[in-house]
PQR file of N, CA, C, O and H, with PARSE charges and radii, in Angstrom:
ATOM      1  N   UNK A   1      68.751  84.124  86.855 -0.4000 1.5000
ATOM      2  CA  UNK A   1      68.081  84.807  87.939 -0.0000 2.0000
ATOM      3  C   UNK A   1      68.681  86.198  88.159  0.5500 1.7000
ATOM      4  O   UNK A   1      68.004  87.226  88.156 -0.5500 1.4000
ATOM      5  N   UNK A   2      70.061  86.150  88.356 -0.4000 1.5000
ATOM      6  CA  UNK A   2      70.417  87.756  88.499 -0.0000 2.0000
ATOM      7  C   UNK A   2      69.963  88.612  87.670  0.5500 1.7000
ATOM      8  O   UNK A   2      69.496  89.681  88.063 -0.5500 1.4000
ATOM      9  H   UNK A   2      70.612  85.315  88.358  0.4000 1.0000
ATOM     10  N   UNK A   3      70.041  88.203  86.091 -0.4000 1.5000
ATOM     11  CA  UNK A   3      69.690  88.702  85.017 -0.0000 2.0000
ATOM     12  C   UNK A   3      68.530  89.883  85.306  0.5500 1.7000
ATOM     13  O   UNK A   3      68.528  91.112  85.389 -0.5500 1.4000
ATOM     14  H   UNK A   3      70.420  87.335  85.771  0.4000 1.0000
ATOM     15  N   UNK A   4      67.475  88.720  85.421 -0.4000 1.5000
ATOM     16  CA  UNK A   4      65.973  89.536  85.666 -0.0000 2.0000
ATOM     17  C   UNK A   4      66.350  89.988  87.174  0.5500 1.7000
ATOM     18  O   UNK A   4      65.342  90.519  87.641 -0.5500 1.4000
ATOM     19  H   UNK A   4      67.477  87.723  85.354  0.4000 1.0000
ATOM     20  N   UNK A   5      67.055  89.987  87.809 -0.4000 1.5000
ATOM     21  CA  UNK A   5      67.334  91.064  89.070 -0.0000 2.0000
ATOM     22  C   UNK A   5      67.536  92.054  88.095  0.5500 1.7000
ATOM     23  O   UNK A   5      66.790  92.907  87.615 -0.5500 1.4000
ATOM     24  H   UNK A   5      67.874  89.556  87.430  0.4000 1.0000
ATOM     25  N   UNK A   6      68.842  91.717  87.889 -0.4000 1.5000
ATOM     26  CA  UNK A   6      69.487  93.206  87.074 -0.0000 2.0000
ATOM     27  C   UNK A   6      68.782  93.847  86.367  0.5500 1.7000
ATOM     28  O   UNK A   6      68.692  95.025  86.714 -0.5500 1.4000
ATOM     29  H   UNK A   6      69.448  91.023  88.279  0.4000 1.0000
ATOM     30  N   UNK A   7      68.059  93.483  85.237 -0.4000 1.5000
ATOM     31  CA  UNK A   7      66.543  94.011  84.592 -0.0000 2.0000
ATOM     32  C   UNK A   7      65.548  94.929  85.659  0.5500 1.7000
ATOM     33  O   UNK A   7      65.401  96.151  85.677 -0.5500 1.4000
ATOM     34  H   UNK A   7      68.132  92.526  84.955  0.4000 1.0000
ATOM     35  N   UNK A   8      64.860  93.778  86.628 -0.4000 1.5000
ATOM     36  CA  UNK A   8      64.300  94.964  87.094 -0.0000 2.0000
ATOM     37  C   UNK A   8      64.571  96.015  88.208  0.5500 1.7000
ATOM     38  O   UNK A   8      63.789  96.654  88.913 -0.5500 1.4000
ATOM     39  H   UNK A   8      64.980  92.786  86.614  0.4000 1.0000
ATOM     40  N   UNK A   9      66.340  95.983  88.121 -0.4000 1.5000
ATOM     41  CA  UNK A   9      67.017  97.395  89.250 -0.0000 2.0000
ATOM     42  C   UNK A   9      66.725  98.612  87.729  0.5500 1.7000
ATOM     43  O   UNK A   9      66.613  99.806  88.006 -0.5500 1.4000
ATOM     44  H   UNK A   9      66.975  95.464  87.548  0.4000 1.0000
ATOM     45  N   UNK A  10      66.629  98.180  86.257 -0.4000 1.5000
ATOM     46  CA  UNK A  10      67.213  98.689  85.633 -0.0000 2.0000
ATOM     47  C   UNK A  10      65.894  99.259  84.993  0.5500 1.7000
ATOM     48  O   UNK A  10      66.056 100.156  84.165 -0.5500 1.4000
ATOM     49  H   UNK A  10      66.720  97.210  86.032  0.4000 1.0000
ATOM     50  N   UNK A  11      64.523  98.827  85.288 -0.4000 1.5000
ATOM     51  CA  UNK A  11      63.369  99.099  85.277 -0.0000 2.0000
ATOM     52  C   UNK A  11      62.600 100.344  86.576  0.5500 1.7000
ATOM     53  O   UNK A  11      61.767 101.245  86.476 -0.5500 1.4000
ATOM     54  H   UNK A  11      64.392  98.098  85.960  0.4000 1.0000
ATOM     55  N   UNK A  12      63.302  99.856  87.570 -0.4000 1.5000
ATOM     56  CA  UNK A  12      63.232 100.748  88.708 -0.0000 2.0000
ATOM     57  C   UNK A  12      63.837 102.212  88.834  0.5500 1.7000
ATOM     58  O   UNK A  12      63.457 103.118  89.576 -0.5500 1.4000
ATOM     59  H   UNK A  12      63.979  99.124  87.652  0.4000 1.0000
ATOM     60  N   UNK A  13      65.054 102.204  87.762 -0.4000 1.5000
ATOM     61  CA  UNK A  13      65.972 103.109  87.840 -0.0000 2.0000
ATOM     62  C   UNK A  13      65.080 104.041  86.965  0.5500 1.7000
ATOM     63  O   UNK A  13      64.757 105.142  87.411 -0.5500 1.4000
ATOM     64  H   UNK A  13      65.363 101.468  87.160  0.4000 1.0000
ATOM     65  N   UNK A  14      64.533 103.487  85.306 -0.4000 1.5000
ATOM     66  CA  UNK A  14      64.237 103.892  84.332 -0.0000 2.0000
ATOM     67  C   UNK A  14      62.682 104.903  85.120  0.5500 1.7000
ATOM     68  O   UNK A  14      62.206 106.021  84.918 -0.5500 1.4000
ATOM     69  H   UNK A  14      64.795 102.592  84.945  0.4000 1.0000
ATOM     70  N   UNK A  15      62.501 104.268  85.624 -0.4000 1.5000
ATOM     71  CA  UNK A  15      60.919 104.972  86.257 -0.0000 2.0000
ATOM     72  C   UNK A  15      61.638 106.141  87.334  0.5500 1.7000
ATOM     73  O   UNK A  15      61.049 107.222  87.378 -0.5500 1.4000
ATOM     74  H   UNK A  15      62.888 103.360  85.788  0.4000 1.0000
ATOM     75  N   UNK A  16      62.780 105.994  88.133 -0.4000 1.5000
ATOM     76  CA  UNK A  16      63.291 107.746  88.756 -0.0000 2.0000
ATOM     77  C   UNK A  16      64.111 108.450  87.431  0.5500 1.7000
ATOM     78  O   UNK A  16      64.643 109.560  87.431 -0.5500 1.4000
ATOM     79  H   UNK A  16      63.258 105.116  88.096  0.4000 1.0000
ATOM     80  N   UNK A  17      64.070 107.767  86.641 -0.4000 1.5000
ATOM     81  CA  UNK A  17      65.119 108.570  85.277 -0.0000 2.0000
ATOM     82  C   UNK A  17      64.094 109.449  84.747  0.5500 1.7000
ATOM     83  O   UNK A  17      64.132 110.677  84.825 -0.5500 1.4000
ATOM     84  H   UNK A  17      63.637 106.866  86.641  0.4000 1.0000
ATOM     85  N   UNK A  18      63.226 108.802  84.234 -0.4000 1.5000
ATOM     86  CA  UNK A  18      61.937 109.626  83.009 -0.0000 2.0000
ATOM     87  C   UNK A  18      61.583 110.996  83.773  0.5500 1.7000
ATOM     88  O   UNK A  18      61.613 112.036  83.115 -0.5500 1.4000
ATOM     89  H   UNK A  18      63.195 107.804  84.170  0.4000 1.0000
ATOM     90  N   UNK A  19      61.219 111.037  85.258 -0.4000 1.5000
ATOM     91  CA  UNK A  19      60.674 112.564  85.409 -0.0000 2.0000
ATOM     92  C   UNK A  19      62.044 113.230  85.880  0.5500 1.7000
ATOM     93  O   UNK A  19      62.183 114.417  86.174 -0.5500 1.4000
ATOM     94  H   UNK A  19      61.195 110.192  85.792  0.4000 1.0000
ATOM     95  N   UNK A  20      62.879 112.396  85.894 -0.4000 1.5000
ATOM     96  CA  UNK A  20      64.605 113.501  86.279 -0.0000 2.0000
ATOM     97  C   UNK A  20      64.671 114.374  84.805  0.5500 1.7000
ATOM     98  O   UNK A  20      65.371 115.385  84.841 -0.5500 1.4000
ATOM     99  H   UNK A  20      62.766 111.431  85.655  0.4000 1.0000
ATOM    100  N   UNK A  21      64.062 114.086  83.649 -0.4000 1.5000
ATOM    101  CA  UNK A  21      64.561 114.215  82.336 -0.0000 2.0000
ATOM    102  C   UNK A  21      63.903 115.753  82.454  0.5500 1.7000
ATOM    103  O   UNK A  21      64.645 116.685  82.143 -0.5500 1.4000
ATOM    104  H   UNK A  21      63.493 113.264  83.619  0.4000 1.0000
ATOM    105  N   UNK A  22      62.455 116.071  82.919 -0.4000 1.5000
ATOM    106  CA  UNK A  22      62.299 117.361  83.566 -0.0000 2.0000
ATOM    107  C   UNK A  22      62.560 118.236  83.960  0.5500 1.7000
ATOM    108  O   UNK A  22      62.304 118.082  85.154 -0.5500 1.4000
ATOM    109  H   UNK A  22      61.852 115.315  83.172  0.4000 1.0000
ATOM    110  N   UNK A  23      63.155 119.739  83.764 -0.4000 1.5000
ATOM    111  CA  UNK A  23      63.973 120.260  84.021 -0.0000 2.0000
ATOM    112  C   UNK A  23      63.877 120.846  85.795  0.5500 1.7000
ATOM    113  O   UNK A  23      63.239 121.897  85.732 -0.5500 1.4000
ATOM    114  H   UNK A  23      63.363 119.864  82.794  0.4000 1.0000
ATOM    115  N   UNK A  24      64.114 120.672  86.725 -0.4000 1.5000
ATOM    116  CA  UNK A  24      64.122 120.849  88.158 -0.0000 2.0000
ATOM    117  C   UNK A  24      64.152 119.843  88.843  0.5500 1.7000
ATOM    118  O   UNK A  24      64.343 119.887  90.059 -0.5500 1.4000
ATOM    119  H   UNK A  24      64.632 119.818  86.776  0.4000 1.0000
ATOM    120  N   UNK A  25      63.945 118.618  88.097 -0.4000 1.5000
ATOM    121  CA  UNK A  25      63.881 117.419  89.080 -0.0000 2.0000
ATOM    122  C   UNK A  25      65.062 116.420  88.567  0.5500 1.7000
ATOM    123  O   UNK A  25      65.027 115.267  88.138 -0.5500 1.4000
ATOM    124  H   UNK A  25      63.790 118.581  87.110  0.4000 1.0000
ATOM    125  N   UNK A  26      66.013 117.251  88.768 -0.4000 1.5000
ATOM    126  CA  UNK A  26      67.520 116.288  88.046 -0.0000 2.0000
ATOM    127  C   UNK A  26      67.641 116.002  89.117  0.5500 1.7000
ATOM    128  O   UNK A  26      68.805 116.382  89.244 -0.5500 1.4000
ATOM    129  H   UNK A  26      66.041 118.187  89.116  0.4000 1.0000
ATOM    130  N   UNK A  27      67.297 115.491  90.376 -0.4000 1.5000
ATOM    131  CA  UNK A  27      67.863 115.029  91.925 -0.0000 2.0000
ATOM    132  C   UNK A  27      67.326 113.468  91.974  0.5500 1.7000
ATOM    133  O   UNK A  27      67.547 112.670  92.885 -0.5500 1.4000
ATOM    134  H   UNK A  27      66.351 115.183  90.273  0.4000 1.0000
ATOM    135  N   UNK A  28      66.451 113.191  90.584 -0.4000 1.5000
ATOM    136  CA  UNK A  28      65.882 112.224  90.310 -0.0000 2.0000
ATOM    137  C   UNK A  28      67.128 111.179  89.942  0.5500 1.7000
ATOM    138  O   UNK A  28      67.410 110.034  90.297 -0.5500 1.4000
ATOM    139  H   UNK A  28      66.271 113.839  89.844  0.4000 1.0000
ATOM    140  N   UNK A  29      67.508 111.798  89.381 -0.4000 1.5000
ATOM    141  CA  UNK A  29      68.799 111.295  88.483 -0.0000 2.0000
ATOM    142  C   UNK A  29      69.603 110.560  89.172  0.5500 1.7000
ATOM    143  O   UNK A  29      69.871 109.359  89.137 -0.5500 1.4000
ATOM    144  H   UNK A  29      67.279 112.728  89.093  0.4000 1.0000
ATOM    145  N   UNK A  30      70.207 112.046  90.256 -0.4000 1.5000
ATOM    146  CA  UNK A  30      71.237 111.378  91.543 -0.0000 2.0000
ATOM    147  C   UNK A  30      70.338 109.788  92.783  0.5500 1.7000
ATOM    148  O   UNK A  30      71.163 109.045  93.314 -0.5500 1.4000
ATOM    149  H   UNK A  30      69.989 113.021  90.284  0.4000 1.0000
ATOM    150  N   UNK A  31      69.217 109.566  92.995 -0.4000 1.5000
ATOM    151  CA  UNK A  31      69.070 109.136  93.646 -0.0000 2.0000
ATOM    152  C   UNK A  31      68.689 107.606  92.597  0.5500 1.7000
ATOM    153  O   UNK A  31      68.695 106.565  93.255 -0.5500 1.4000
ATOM    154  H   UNK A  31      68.546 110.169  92.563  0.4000 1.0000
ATOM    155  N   UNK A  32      68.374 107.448  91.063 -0.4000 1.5000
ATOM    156  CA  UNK A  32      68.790 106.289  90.411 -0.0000 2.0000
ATOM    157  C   UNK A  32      69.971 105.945  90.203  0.5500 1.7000
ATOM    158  O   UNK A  32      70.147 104.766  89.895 -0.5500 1.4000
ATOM    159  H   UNK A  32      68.369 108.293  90.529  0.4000 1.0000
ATOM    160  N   UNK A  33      71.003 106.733  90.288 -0.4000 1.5000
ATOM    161  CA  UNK A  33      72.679 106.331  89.792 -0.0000 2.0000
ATOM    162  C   UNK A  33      72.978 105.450  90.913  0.5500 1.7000
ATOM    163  O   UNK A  33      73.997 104.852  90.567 -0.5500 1.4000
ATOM    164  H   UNK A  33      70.861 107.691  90.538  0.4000 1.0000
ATOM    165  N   UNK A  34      72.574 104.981  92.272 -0.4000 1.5000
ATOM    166  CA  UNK A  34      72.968 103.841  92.753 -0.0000 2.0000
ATOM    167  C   UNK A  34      72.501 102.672  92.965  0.5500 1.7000
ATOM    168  O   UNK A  34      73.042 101.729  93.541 -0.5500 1.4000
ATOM    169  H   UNK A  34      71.746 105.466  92.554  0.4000 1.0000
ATOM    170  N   UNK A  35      70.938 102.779  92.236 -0.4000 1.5000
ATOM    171  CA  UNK A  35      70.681 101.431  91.584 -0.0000 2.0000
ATOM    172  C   UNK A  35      70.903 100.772  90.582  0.5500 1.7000
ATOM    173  O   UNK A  35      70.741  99.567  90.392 -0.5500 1.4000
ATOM    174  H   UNK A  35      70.498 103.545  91.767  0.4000 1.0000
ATOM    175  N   UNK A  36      71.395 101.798  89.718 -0.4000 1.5000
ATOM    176  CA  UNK A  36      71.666 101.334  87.940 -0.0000 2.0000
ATOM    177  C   UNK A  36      73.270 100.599  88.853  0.5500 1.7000
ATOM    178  O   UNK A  36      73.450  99.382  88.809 -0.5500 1.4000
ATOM    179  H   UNK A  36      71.527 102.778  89.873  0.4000 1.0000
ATOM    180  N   UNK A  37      74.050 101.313  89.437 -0.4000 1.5000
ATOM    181  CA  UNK A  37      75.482 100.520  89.441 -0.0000 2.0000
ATOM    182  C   UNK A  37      74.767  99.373  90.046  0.5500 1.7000
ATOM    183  O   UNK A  37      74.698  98.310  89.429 -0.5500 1.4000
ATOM    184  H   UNK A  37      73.903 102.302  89.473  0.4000 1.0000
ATOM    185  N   UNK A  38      74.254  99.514  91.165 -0.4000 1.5000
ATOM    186  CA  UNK A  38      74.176  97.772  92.049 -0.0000 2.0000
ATOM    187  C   UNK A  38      73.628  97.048  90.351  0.5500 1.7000
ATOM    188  O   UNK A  38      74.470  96.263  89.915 -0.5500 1.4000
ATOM    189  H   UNK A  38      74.310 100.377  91.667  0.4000 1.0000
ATOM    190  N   UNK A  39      72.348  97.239  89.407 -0.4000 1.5000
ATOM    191  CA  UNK A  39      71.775  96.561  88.761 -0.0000 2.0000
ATOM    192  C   UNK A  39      73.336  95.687  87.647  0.5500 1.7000
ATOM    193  O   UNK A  39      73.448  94.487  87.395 -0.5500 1.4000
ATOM    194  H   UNK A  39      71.664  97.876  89.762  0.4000 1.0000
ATOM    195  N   UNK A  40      74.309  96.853  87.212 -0.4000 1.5000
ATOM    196  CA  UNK A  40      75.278  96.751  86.617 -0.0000 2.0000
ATOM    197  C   UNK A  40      76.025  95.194  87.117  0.5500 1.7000
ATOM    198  O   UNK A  40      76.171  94.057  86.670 -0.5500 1.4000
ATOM    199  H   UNK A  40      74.218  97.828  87.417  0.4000 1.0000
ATOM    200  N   UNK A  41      76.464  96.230  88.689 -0.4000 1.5000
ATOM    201  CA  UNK A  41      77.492  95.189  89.366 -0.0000 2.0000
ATOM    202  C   UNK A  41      76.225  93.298  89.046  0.5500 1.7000
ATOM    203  O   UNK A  41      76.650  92.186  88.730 -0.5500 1.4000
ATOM    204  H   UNK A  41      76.345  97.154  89.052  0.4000 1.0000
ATOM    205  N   UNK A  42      75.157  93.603  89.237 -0.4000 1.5000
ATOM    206  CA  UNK A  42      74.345  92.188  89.294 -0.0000 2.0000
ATOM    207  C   UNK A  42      74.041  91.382  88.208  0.5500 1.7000
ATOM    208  O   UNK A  42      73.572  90.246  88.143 -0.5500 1.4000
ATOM    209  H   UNK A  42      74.812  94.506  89.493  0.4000 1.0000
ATOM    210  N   UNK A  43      74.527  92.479  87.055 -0.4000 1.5000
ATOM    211  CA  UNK A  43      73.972  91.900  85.707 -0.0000 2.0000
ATOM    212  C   UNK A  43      75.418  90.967  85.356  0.5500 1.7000
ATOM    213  O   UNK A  43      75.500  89.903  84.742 -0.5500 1.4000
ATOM    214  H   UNK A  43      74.909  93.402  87.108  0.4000 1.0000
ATOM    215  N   UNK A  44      76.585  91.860  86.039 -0.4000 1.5000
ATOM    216  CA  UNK A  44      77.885  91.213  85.470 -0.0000 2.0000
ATOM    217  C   UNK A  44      77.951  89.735  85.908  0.5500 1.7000
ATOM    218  O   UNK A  44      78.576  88.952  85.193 -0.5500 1.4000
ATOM    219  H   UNK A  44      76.518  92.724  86.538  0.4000 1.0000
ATOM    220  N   UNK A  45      77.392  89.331  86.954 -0.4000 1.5000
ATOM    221  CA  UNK A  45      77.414  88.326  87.553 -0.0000 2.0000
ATOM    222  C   UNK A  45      76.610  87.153  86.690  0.5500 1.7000
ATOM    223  O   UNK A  45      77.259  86.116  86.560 -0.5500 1.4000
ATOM    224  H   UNK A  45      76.884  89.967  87.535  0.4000 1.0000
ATOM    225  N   UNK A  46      75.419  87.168  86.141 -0.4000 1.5000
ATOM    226  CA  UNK A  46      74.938  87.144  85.264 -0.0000 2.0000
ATOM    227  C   UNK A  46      75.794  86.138  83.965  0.5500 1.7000
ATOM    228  O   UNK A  46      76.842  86.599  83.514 -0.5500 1.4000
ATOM    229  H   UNK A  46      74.892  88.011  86.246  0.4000 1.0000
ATOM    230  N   UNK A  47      75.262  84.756  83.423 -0.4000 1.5000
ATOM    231  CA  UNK A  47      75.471  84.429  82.379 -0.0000 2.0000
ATOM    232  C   UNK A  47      75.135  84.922  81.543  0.5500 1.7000
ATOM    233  O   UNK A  47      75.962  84.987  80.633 -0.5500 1.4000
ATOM    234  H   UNK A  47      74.410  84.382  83.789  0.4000 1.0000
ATOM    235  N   UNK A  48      73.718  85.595  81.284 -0.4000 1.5000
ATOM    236  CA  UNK A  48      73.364  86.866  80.151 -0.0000 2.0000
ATOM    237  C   UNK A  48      73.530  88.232  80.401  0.5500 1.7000
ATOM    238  O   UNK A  48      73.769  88.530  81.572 -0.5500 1.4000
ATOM    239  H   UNK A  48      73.047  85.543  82.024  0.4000 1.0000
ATOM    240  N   UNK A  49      73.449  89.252  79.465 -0.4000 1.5000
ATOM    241  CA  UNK A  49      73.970  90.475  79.651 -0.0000 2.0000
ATOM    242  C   UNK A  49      73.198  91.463  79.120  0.5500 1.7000
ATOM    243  O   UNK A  49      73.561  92.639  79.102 -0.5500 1.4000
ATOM    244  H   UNK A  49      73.255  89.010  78.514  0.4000 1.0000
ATOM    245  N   UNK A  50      71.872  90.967  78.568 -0.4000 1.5000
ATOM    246  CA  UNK A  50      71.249  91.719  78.672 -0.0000 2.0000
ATOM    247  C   UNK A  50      70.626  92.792  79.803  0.5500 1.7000
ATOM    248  O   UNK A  50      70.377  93.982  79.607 -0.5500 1.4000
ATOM    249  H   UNK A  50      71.577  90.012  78.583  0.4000 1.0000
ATOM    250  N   UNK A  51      70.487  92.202  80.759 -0.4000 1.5000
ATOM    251  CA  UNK A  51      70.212  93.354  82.109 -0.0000 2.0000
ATOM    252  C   UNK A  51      71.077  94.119  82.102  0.5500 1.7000
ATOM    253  O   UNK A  51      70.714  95.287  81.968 -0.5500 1.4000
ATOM    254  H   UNK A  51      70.689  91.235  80.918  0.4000 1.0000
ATOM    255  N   UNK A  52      72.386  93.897  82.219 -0.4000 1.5000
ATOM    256  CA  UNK A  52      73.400  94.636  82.567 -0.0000 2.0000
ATOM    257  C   UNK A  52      73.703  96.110  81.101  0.5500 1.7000
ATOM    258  O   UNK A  52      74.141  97.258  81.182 -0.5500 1.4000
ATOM    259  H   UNK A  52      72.681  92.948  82.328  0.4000 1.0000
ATOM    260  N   UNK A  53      73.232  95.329  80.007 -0.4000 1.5000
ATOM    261  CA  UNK A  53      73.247  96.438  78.847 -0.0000 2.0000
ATOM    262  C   UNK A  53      72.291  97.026  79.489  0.5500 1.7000
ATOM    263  O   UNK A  53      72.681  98.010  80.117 -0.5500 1.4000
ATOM    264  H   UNK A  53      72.876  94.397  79.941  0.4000 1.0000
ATOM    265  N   UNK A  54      71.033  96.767  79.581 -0.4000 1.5000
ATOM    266  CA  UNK A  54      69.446  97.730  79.721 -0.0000 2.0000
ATOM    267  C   UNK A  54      70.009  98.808  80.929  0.5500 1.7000
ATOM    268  O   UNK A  54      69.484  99.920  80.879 -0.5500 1.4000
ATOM    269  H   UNK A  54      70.716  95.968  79.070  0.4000 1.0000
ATOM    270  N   UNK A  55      70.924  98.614  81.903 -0.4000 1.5000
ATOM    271  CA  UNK A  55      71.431  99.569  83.037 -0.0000 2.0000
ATOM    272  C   UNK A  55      72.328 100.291  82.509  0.5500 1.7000
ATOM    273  O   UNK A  55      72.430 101.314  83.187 -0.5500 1.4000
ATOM    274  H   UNK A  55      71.350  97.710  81.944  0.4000 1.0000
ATOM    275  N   UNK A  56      73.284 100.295  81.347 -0.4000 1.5000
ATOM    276  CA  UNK A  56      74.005 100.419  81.148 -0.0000 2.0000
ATOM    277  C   UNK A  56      73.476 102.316  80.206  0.5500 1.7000
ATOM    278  O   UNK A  56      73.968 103.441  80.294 -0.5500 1.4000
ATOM    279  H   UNK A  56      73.200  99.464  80.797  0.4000 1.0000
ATOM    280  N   UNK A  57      72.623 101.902  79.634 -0.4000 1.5000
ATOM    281  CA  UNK A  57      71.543 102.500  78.440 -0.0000 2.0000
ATOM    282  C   UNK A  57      70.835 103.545  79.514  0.5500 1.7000
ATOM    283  O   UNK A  57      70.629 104.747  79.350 -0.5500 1.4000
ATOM    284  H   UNK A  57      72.223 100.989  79.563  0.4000 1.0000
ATOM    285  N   UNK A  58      70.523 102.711  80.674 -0.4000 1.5000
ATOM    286  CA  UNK A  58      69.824 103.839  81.537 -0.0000 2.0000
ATOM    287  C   UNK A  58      70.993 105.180  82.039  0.5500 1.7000
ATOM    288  O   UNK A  58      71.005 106.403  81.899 -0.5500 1.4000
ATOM    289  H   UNK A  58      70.690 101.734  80.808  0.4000 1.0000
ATOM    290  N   UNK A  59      71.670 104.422  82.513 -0.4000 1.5000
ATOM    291  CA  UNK A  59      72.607 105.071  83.499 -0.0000 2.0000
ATOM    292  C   UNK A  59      73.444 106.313  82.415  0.5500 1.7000
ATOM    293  O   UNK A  59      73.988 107.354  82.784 -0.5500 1.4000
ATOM    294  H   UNK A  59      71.661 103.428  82.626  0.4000 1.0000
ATOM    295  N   UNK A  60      73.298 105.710  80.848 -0.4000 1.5000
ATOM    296  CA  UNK A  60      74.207 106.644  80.340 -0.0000 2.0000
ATOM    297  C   UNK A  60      72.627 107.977  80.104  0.5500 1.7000
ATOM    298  O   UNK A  60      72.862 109.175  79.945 -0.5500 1.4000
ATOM    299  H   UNK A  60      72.856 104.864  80.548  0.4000 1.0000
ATOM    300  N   UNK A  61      71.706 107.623  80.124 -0.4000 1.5000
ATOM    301  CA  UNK A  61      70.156 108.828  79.550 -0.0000 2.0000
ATOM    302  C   UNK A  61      70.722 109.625  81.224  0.5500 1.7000
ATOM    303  O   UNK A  61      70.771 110.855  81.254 -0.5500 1.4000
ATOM    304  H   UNK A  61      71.516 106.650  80.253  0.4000 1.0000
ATOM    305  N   UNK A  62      71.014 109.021  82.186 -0.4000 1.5000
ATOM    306  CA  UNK A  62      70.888 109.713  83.101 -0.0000 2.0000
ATOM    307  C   UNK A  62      72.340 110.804  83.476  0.5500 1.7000
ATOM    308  O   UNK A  62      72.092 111.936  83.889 -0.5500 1.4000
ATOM    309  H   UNK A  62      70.975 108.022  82.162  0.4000 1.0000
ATOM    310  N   UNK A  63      73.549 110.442  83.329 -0.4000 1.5000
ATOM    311  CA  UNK A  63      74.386 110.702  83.391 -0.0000 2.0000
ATOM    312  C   UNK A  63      74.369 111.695  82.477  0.5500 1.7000
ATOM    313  O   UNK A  63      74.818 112.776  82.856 -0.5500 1.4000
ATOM    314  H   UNK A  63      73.750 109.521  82.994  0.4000 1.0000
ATOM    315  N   UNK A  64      73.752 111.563  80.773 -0.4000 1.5000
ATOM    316  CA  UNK A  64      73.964 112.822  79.999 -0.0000 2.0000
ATOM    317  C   UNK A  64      73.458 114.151  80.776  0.5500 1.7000
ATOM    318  O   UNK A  64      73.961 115.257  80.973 -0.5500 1.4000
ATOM    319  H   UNK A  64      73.387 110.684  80.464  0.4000 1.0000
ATOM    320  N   UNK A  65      71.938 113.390  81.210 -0.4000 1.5000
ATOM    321  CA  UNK A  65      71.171 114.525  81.769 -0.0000 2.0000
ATOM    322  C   UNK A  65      71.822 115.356  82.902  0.5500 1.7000
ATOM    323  O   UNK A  65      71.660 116.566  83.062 -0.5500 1.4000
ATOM    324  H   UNK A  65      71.529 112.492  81.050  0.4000 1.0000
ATOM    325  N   UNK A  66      72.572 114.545  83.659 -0.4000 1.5000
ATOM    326  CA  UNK A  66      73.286 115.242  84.639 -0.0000 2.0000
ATOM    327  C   UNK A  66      74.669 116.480  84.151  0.5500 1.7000
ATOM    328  O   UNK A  66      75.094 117.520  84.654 -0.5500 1.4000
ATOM    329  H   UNK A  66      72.704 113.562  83.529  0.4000 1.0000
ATOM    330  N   UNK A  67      74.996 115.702  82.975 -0.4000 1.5000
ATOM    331  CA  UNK A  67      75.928 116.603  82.482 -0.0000 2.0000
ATOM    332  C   UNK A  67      75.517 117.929  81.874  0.5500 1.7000
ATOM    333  O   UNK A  67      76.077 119.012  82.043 -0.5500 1.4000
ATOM    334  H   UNK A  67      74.650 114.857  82.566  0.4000 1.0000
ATOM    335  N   UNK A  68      74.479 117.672  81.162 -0.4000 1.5000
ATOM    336  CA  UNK A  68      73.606 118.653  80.627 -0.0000 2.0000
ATOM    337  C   UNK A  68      72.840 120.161  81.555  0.5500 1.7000
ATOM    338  O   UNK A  68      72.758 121.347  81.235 -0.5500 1.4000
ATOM    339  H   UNK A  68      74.024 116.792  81.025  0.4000 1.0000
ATOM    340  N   UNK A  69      72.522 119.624  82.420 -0.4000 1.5000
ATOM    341  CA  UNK A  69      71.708 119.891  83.953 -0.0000 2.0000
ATOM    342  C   UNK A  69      72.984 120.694  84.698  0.5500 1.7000
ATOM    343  O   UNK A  69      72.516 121.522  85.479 -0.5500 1.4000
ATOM    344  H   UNK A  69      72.590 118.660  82.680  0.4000 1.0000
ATOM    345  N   UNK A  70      74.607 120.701  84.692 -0.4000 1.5000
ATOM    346  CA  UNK A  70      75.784 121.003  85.134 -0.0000 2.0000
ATOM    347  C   UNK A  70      75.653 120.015  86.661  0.5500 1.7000
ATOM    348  O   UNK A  70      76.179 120.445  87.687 -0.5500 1.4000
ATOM    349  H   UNK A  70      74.987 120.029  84.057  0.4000 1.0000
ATOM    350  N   UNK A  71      74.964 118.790  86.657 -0.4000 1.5000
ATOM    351  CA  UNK A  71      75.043 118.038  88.000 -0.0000 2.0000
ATOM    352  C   UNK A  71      74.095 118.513  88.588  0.5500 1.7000
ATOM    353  O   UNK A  71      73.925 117.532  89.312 -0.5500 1.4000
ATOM    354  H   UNK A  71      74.536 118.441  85.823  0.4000 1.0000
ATOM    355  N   UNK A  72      72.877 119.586  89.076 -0.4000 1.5000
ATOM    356  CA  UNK A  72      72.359 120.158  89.921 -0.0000 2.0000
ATOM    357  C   UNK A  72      71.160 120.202  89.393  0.5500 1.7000
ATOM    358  O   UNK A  72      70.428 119.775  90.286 -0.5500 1.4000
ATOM    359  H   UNK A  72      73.015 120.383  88.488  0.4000 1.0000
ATOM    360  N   UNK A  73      70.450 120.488  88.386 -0.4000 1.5000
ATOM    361  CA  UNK A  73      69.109 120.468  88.082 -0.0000 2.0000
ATOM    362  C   UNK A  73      68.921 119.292  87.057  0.5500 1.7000
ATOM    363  O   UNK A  73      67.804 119.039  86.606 -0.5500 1.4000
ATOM    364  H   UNK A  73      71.044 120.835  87.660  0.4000 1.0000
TER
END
């Protein structure tokens, strides 16, 4: 059950990630980075680990972008 929690924080995240990838709307980014952790923290809990990879995958597309972006766009 957490699993598919964690999956779909990590589905939710992926849908504010895709138009953050846009260049002006990197604020997209900041406001998924605290569902991918809760999805993380939920996947660990989790006998499977797949959710927790699929957040893991998100959080890093988003984090590059932020690095890329210098944090602000």
């Amino acid at each position: 059950m957490f699993n598919i929690i964690s999956f779909l924080l990590g589905l939710l995240s992926l849908v504010l990630v895709i138009p953050g990838l846009i260049p002006g709307l990197g604020i997209a980014n900041w406001i998924a980075l605290p569902f991918i952790a809760v999805g993380i923290l939920i996947g660990q809990i989790s006998s499977s680990n797949s959710g927790r990879n699929f957040c893991f995958v998100v959080g890093l597309i988003a984090v590059v972008r932020l690095m890329l972006g210098g944090g602000l766009l």
